[in-house]
C-alpha positions, 0 to 999 in steps of 0.5 A, spaced: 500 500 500 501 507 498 500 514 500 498 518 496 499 526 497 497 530 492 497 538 492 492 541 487 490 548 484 484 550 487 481 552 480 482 544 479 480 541 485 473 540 484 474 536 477 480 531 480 476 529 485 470 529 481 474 523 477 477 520 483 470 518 486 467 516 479 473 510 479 471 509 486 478 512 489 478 515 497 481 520 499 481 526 504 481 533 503 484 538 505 484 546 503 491 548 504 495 555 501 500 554 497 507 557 501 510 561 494 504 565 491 500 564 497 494 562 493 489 556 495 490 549 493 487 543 494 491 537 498 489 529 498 491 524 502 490 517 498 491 510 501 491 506 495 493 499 492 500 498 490 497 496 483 492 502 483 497 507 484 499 509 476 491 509 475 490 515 480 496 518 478 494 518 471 487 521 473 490 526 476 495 528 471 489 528 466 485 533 471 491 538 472 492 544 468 498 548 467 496 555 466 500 562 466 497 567 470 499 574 473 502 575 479 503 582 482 510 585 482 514 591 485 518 593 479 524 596 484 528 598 490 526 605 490 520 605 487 513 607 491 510 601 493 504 603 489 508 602 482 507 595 480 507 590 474 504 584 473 509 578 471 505 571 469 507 566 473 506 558 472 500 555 475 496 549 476 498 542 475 499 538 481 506 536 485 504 528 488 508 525 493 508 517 494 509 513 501 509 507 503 505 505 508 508 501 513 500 499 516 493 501 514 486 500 519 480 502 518 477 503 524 
């Protein structure tokens, strides 16, 4: 058995999740705030079959979109905080850890 840890875009979530049940996957959810852009995401604990865990990762892989977005930036040292310009930064898609799982009960 594995553990499945999987940080997704908010904007994505609902759809992964979506997916996951429809092929009757579980999974714990959990809203948490991304540490870089400090943007919401979704977090999904899975305890899932060692043979399973390629048809989770895929369905997650398939649900995820990168997407450019913009993010507010100082433009310099010296400049008023006021002046900004926005930078596009990368978003979306999903980081999916995968742990053994030493022992597992359901209770």
């Amino acid at each position: 058995m594995k553990m499945i840890t999987a940080i997704v875009n908010k904007k994505d979530a609902a759809e992964v999740c979506d997916a996951l049940a429809e092929e009757r996957f579980s999974f714990t959810k959990m809203a948490t705030t991304g540490g870089f852009l400090k943007s919401g995401n979704v977090t999904l604990l899975m305890g899932v079959e060692d043979e399973k865990v390629e048809a989770a990762i895929e369905i997650i892989r398939k649900h995820c979109a990168q997407r450019m977005e913009p993010m507010p930036s100082v433009v310099g040292a010296g400049v008023p905080a006021f002046s900004y310009y926005k930078a596009e930064v990368l978003v979306g898609g999903a980081t999916v850890f995968v742990s053994p799982v030493e022992r597992f009960e359901k209770m």
